[in-house]
Each structure stands twice: as structure tokens, then as C-alpha cells.
N, C-alpha and C positions, 0 to 999 in steps of 0.2 A: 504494500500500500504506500501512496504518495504522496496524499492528499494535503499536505500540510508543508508548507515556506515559510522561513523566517525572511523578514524586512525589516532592516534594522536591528531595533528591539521587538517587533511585533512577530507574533507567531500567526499566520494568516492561515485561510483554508484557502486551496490552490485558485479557487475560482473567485478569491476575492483579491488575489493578488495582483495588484496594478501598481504601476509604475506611470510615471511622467514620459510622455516623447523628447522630453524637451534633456535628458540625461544625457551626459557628455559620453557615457559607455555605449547609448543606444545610438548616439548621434556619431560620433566619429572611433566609436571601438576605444573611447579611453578609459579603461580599466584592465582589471589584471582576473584570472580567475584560478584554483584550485581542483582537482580532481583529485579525490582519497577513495579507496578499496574499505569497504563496510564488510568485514568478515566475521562472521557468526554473533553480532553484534557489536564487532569492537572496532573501530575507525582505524588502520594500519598507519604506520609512520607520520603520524599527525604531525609530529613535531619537526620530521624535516620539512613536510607541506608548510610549514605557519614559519617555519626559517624563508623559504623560498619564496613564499606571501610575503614576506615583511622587506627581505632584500629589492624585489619589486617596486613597490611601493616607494619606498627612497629613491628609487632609482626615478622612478617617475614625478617624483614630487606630490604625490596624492597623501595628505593629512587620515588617515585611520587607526585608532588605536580602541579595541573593544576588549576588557578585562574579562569578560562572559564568553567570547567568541567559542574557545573548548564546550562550556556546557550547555549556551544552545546546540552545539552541535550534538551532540549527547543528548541532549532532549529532543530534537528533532529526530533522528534515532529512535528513539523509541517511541515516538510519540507515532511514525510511520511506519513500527513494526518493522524494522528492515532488520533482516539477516544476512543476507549477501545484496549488497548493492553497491552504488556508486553515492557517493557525497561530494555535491560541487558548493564550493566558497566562490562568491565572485565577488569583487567590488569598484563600480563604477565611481569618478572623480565628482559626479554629482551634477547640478543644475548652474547654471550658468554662466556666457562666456560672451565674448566678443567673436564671431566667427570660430576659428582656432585657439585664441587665446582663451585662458578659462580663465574667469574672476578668482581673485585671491581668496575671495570666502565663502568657494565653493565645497558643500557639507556633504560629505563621502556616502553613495549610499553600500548598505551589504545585501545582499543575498544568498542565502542560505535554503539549499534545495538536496532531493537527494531522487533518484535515478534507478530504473530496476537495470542489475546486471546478467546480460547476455554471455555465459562464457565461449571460448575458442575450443572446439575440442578438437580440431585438426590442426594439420601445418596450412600454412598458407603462402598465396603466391602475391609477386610483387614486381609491379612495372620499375621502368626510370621514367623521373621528370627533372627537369632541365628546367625546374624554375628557383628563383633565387630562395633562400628559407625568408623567414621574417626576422630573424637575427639578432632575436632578444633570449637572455639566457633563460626568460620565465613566459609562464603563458598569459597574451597579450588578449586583450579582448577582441582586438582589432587582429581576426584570424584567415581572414583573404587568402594567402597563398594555400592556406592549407588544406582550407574550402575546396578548393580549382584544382590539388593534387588530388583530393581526394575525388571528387569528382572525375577528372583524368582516369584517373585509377581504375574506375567501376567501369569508362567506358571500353579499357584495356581487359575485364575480365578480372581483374585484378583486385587483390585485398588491401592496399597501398601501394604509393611509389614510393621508391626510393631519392631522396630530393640531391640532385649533384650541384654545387654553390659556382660561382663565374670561374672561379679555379680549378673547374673538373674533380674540388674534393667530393667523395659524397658525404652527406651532411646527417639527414635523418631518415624518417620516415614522417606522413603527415602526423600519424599519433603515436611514433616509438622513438626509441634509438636502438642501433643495430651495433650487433655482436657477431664473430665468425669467427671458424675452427680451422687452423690447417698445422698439419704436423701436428697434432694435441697441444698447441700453442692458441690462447683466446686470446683476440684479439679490437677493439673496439677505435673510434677514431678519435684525433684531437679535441679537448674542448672547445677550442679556437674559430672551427671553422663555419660556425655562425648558428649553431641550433638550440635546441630547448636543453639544458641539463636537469636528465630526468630524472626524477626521484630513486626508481629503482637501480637505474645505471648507477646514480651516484652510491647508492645503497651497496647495491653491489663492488663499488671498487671502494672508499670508503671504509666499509666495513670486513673487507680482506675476505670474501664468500667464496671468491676462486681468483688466480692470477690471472689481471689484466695487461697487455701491452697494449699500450697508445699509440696508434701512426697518424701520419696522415694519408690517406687512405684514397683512391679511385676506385671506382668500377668492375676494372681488372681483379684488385686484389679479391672482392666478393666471388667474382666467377671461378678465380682460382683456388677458393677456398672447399673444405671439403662438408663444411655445416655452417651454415648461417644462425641465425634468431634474433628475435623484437623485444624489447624489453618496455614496459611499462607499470604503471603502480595500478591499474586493474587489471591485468591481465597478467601479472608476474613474466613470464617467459613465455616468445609466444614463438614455435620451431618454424621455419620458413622450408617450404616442399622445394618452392622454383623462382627463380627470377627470370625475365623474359627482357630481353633485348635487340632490339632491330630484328625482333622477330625470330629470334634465337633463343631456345628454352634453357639453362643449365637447371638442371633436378640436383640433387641434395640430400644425403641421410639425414640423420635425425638422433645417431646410437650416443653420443655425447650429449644431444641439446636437450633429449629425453630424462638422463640423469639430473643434470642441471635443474631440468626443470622439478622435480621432486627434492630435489636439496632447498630451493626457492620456498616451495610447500611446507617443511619440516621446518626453513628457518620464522617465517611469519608467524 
């Protein structure tokens, strides 16, 4: 059940829940927003999400500080019965501006909402796109590129692309970062080269779960790799069957990214 969003401080029933058009998040994508894994009740790595919210937030200059923000989340939780879902934080810079310019005392709003979760139980497949990433290390509200990859993507067949940056590094996925096997060496790309640093990736290197090497990375190196995977905080590890390229399939086991992925399980 889902029936219920926080606004603010208000805990609303979904159908009561409005907003202004006139919000700088709705109007030109300025805000930032959160996605957390609701597992058998308990909100997974909160604390790096609310690190990642906050670095954000500075970055952009948006005024937000809410002392409760944990236990409405927690209340909202349970107030929608969720067992496995998804939990999204968003927070818009608020009401208004001069054009682009925002007024200095512009009053943050939040939203606080939660998502039924769809799991992956296959490996999946993945195009290339050749469009630039949005190049903020957190997620932006203002999500355009990733809209149009992903869109790409489905008319490719495809479960995502691969996003390659003007330097032919490859960057991300629309909603992952990628990981790959060759020689029993894991291998994953620069933070550098313009994408989201994502919870679980950071999780996993971070927290020392398995040996990362860092490159910087093309195309090539993935096709030449002997197992690929997607990393993200809903879907923990996600195995990649095949990438396709100019119409060229590479396929891909699965016998490393499989254990992997049950270590991921055992560690959450």
C-alpha cells in the first residue's frame, strides 16, 4: 500500500497531495532527490542516502535542514505497510524566482513518498548511448539525459544503455553503475568521468565487500570482459546477459556475478 506522502511536515493521503506549479523542482528540475531499498521493513543504508542528500544540497545552495527527516521516514513506512519497497526523498528549492534566478528566500519544499518494488530476477541486456551523462555526482531532479537513454534503451530492446561521456569513457548506466570481471580481476570505472556515485558502488568499494580496480574504462574493455553487472541501492547487483553494439551481440556468464550477488544479500 501507498497511499500516504509526506509534504513537508504534513503526512497527506496521496490524493490530497498537491503541490504548486509554480516550484522551482517542477519548473526547471531544481532539486535533488533520494532512492532507498525498504527491506522487510527497514530503510537500507539510510545514512549514506542522507550523506549524499546533504553533500547535494551544499552543492547547490538549497537551505534544508529537517531534525525528523529519519522518522517521518519511519513513519511513513509503516504507516504504508511497506515490506519490500522503494523510499524516495526529494527536495525541491521551492517557490520563487526571477526567471532562473531563485529568490534568496526561497523555502525548500520535501517530499517524502514510497514506491512498490518490482524485483530483477534475470540478467539483462544493454545498449550504448553516446549521450553526454548529467555530470552531477548526486541525483539531480532535473533528469533529461536519463529520461532519453532510457527511452533509447527500450526502443533498442534493451534494459538500459550504457552512457559513453565526449571522451569515449563509458560513464554509467541510466539507473546503475557498472562493474566487470576479466581474469577474476573486478573491475569498475573512474569516479571522474562525470556520473552519479552510487550508493551501492560506493558501499561496495568503501566498505572493502570485494577488490575493486579503478580505470578508466571504454567500451572495448566491457566487450572484453568475461562478466559484466549493475549495481544499484534497489536492486543490489543486477548480472548483465549481453551488451549489443552496432548490432553486434557479446553474451556473458554470470558464475562470479551470481556469487556476488548472494554475498550482497547476506551482507544487507
Amino acid at each position: 500500500m501507498n497511499n500516504f506522502k509526506y509534504l513537508n511536515d504534513n503526512l497527506v493521503n496521496n490524493d490530497q497531495a498537491f503541490i504548486s506549479s509554480d516550484q522551482r523542482g517542477f519548473l526547471y528540475g531544481d532539486g535533488v532527490f533520494e532512492s532507498c531499498k525498504i527491506y522487510q521493513g527497514k530503510i537500507l543504508d539510510y545514512d549514506r542516502h542522507l550523506k549524499r542528500l546533504s553533500k547535494a544540497l551544499e552543492y547547490l545552495g538549497i537551505y534544508f535542514f529537517d531534525n525528523n527527516l529519519y522518522q517521518k521516514c519511519q513513519e511513513l513506512v509503516r504507516k504504508n505497510n511497506c515490506d519490500n519497497a522503494i523510499l524516495k526523498i526529494s527536495v525541491s528549492r521551492g517557490i520563487g524566482s526571477h526567471g532562473y534566478l531563485p529568490n534568496e528566500n526561497c523555502q525548500s519544499l520535501l517530499i517524502i513518498e514510497t514506491k512498490p518494488y518490482h524485483p530483477i530476477t534475470n540478467g539483462v541486456k544493454l545498449g550504448i548511448s553516446y549521450r553526454n551523462p548529467c555530470g552531477f555526482f548526486f541525483k539531480s531532479l532535473s533528469s533529461l539525459p536519463y529520461v532519453l537513454t532510457k527511452i533509447e534503451a527500450k526502443k533498442q530492446d534493451c534494459y538500459d544503455n550504457i552512457i559513453i561521456n565526449d571522451q569515449g569513457l563509458i560513464c554509467e548506466t541510466a539507473t546503475a553503475n557498472i562493474f566487470w570481471i576479466k581474469n577474476q580481476m573486478i573491475y569498475t570505472n573512474e569516479d571522474d568521468c562525470g556520473m552519479v556515485l552510487g550508493c551501492m558502488r560506493q558501499k561496495i568499494i568503501e566498505e572493502n565487500l570485494f577488490n575493486v580496480n579503478k580505470i578508466k574504462a571504454k567500451i572495448t574493455d566491457l566487450l572484453d570482459a568475461q562478466e559484466v553487472f549493475l549495481t544499484n541501492s534497489i536492486h543490489g547487483i543486477i548480472a548483465v546477459n549481453s551488451i549489443t553494439k552496432d548490432h553486434v551481440v557479446k553474451k556473458y556468464q554470470n558464475n562470479l556475478v551470481t556469487e556476488l550477488q548472494k554475498l550482497i544479500i547476506n551482507y544487507c
